[in-house]
N, C-alpha and C positions, 0 to 999 in steps of 0.2 A: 344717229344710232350706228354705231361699229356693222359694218357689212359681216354677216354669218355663212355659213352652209349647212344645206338642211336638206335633210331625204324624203320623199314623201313615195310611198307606195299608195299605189290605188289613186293617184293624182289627178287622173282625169276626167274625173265629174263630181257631182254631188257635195259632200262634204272634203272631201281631198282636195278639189280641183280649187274650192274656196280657201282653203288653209294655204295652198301656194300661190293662188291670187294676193293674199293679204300679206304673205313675208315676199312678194317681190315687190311689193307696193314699198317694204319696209326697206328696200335695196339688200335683200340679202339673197346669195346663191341657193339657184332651188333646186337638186335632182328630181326627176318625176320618174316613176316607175308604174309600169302600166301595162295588162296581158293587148290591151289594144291603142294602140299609136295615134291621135287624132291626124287628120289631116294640116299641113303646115299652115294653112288659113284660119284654121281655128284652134291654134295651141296659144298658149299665154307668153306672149315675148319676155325673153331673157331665162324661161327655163328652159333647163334640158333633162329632153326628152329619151328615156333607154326602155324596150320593149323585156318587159320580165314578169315570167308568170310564176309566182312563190310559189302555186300548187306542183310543179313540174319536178317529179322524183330527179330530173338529172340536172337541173339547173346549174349555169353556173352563172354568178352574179359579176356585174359590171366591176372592174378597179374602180378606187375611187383613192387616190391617193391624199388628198388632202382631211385637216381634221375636220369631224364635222360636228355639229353643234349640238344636233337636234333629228330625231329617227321618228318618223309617225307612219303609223300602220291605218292604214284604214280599209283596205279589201273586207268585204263583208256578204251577209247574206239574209233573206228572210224569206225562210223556209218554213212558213205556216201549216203545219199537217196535225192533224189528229195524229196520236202515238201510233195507235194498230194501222193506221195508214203509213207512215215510215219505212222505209226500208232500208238494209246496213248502206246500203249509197249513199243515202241521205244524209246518216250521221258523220260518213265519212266527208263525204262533199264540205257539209258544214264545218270539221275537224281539220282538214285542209284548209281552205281559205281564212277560215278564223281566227285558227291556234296555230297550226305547224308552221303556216308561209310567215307568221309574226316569227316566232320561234328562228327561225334560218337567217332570216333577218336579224335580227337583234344578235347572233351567234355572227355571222360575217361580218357585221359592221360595227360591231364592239370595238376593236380594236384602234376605228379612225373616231369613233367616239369618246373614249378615254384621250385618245390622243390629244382633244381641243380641253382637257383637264376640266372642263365643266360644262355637261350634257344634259339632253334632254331626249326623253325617251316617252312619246305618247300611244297609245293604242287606246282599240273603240270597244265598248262594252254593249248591252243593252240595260234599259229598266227592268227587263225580263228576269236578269238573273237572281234578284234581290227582290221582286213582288214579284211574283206567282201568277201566270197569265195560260191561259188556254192556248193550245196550238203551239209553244212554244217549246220543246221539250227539247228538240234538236239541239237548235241554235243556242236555246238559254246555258246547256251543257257544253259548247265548243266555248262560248262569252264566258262561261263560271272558270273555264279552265283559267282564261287571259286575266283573270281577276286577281287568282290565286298569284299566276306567274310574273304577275307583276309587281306585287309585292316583296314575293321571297326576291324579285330580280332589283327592286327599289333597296331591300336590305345588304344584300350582298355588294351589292356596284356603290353603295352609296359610301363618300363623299363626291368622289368625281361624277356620275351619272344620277341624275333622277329618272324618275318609271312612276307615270302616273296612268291612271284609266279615264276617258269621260263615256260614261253609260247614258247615250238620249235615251227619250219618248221617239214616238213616231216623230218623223223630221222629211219637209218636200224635198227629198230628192229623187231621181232615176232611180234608185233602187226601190224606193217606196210608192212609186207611182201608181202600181198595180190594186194598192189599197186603198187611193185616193183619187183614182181615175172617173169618179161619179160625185155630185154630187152628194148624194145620199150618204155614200161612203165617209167624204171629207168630213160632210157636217156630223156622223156620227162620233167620230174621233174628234172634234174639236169638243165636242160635250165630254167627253171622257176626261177631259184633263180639268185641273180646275181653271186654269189662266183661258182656258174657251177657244185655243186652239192648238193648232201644230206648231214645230218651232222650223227654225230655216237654215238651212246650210251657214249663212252668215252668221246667226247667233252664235252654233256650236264652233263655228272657226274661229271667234272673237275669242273664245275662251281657250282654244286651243295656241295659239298665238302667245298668253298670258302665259301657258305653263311652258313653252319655250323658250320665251326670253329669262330676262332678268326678273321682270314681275315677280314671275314663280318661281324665283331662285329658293324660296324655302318652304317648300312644295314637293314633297314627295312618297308614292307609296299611297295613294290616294284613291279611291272612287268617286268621280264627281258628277252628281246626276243634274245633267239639264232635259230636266222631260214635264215641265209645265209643272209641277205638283203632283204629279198622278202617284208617285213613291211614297209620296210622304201626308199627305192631306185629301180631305175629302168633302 
């Protein structure tokens, strides 16, 4: 497979950190963008690693002069509150890291995007925004935003760039640990889905992978929900 370049924000754990495990596996160049830097013992060799927080009003982002292939956003949040618990922080926090740091993103590195004449542009959704779930109100509404923008962004940029979404279920990663940190807890979420459990960073990287290369060359403008059944069946 032809060696690529690929951007990955939010690369350093979870589901990020797995999507640039798998395309370096694939020999292809990886950027990793990340508000915190692992130590050099535990970064994944052959990527490189640049410290950048997409929520920072004055950001300014790394050059990157070569074309690049493929942009995946993954910085995320799960901000579970009752609504009258909420506060304008909260929606903003979530609107930040969700929507606007995708957004600044995809606005600065459009241009080495189009450049490689045939791209790939992936961001993260939830199951939230599409089935109706309690506690959700925040995030569901910063994820609905990235749904919308990725479409009108799949229509406009399309032939040279696709712009797909993949919306998990719950998924073991550091972000979601806090939900699944008991027993009780895990087994109650694995009942919830119909497949009878949670899915894994490596699942949802396999398919993100797909919509980056050639696979998913005609792929685009999508919502793709991997969250065990819980959206669709019962």
């Amino acid at each position: 497979m032809e060696s690529k370049n690929y951007l990955v924000a939010g690369g350093t754990s979870g589901i990020g950190k797995e999507i640039v495990r798998q395309l370096l596996l694939s020999n292809h160049r990886v950027y990793v963008f990340s508000r915190n830097i692992p130590e050099p013992e535990l970064q994944l060799e052959g990527a490189l690693y640049f410290q950048v927080d997409c929520t920072d009003s004055k950001i300014v982002f790394p050059n990157i002069t070569d074309a690049l292939h493929g942009l995946v956003y993954c910085p995320g949040t799960i901000n579970l509150k009752p609504f009258k618990s909420l506060k304008d922080d909260d929606f903003y926090m979530d609107w930040n890291v969700n929507f606007w740091g995708a957004v600044k993103m995809l606005r600065n590195y459009l241009p080495a995007l189009q450049l490689s004449g045939n791209a790939s542009v992936l961001f993260f959704s939830t199951v939230a925004v599409q089935t109706g779930m309690v506690f959700h109100s925040s995030i569901a509404a910063a994820k609905g935003a990235i749904e919308g923008f990725a479409r009108a962004m799949a229509a406009e940029l399309a032939p040279v760039v696709r712009v797909n979404v993949i919306a998990p279920s719950l998924t073991d990663t550091p972000l979601a640990s806090r939900l699944i940190n008991h027993e009780t807890k895990l087994q109650s979420a694995k009942e919830r889905h119909p497949l009878k459990r949670i899915g894994s960073a490596s699942e949802v990287a396999s398919l993100a992978l797909l919509l980056l290369d050639e696979r998913g060359s005609w792929i685009t403008g999508q919502i793709l929900k991997v969250d065990g059944g819980i959206s669709a069946i019962k």
